[in-house]
C-alpha positions in Angstrom: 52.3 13.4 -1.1 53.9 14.2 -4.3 52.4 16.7 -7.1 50.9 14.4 -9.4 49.2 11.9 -6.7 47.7 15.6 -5.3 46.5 16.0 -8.3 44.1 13.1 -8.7 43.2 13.1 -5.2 41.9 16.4 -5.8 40.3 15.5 -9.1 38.5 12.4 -7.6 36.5 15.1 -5.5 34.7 16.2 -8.5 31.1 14.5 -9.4 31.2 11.8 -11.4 35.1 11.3 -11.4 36.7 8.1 -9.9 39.6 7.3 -9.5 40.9 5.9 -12.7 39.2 9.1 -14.9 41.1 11.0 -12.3 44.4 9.8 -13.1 43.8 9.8 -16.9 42.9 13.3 -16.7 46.0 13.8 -14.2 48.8 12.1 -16.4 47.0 14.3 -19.6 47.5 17.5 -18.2 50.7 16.2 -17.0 51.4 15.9 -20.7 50.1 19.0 -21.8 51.8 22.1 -22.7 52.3 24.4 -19.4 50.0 27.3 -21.2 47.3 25.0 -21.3 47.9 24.0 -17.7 47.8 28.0 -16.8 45.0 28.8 -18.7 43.0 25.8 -17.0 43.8 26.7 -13.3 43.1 30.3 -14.3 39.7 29.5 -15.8 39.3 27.7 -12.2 39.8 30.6 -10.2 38.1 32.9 -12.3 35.1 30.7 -11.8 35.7 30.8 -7.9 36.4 34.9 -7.7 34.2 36.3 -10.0 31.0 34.0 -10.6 28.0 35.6 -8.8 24.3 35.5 -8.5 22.2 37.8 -10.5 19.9 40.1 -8.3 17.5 39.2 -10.4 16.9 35.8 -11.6 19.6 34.0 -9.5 21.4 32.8 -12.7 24.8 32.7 -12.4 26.9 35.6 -14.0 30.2 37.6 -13.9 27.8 41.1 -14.5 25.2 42.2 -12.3 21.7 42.1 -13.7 22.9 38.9 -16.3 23.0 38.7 -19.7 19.6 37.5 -20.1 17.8 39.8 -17.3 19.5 42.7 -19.4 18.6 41.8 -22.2 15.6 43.9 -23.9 14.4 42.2 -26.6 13.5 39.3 -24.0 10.1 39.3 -22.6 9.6 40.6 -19.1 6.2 38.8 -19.6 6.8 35.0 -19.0 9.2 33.7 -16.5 11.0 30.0 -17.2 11.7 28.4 -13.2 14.5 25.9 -13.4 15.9 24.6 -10.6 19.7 24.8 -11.4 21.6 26.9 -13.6 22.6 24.2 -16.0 19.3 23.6 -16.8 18.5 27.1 -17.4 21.8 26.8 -20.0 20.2 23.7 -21.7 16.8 25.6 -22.1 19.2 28.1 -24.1 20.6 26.3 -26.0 17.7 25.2 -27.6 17.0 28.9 -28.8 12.8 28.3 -28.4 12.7 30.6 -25.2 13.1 34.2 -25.4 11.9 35.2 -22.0 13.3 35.4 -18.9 14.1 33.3 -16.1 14.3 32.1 -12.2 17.1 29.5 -10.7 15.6 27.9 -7.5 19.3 27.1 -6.6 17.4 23.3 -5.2 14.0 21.5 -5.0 11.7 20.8 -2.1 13.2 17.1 -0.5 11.7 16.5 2.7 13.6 13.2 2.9 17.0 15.4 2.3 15.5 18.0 4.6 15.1 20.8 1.9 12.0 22.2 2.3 10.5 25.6 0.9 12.9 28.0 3.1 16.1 26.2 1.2 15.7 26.4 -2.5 15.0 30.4 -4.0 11.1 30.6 -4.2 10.2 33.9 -1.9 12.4 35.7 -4.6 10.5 34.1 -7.0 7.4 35.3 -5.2 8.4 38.8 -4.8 9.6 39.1 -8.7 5.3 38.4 -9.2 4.1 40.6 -7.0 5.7 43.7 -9.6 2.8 42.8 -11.6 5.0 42.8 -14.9 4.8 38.7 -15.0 2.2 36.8 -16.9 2.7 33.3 -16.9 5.0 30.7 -15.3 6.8 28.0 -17.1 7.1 25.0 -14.3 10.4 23.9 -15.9 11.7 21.5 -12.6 13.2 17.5 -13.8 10.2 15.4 -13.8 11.2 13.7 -10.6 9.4 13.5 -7.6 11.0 15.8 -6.1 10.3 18.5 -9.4 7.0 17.5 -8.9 6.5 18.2 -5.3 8.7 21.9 -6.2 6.0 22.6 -9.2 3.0 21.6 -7.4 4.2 24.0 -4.1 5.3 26.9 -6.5 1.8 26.5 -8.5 -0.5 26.6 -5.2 1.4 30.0 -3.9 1.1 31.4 -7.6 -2.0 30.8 -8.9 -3.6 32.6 -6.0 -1.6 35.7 -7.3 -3.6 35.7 -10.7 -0.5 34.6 -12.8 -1.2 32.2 -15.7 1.1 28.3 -14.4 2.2 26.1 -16.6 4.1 22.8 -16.8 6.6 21.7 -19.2 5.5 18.9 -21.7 6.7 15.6 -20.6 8.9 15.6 -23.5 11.3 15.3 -21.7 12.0 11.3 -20.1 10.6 10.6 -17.0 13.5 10.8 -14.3 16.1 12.6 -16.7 18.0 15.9 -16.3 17.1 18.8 -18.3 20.8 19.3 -18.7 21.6 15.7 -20.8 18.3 16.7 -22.3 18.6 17.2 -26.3 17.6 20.3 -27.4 14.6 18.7 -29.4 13.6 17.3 -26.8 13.3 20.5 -24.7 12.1 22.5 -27.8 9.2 20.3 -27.5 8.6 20.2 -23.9 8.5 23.9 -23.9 6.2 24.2 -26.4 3.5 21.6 -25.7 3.7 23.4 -22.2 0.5 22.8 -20.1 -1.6 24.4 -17.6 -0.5 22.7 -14.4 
């Protein structure tokens, strides 16, 4: 198989990317200067060598606690639980929340076969029982599956004497919180409710 046909066939393995996107992204880096092309692969294999999990939230990072767990004018107070790290970027970018956070890394599925023991709740669990953390923000996609998370999460908190609550639903009814505008989120997070 020659270079170029590699190329989409490899690109056509990324979400979201069919064939013809593949080969107009393929024929414009093709066309781009080779510096570009270096700096592209390189940012690829960065991603793959030196992207970790935080010990402490589960974000992804390149340091070790992240940027947000390190940071000391955040409060250790008030925990944000997203369920993927791109939606723990979009909360950020909104600028409202300024404490810290917990990636699930999933969401309960029983029709997928995810249940509990997949996604990152008992390090969620154990981060509570330090005693430091107040409240929980519920901050899982209003799907069914976000729901089912939220409502399992809240029944093995609340028992712990934490303070749950649910983001306002702001944000639309079967939507990502990463296509989310940040208005949108800003106000979801702060008509928060107790769930």
């Amino acid at each position: 198989m020659d270079p170029v046909a590699r190329l989409i066939q490899a690109l056509t393995k990324l979400p979201g990317i069919g064939e013809k996107t593949a080969s107009r992204l393929a024929f414009h880096i093709l066309g781009s200067p080779e510096e570009y092309c270096r700096e592209l692969a390189q940012a690829v294999l960065d991603v793959k060598e030196k992207i970790r999990l935080c010990s402490t939230c589960l974000n992804i990072t390149e340091e070790d606690p992240c940027r947000i767990c390190a940071d000391p004018d955040r409060s250790d107070e008030i925990v944000c639980v997203v369920e993927e790290p791109n939606d723990l970027y979009a909360i950020e970018k909104t600028g409202a929340f300024r404490g810290k956070y917990h990636v699930l890394h999933g969401v309960i599925s029983p029709l997928d076969g995810i249940g509990p023991d997949e996604i990152r709740a008992e390090e969620l669990f154990q981060r509570l029982r330090s005693g430091k953390i107040q409240e929980v923000i519920l901050a899982t996609n209003p799907v069914v599956e976000g729901d089912a998370t939220a409502l399992y999460l809240s029944e093995r908190i609340k028992p712990l004497g934490v303070k749950v609550t649910r983001i306002a639903r702001g944000v639309p009814v079967g939507g990502d919180l990463e296509y989310t505008d940040p208005q949108t989120l800003t106000n979801a997070l702060r008509g928060r409710h107790a769930f």
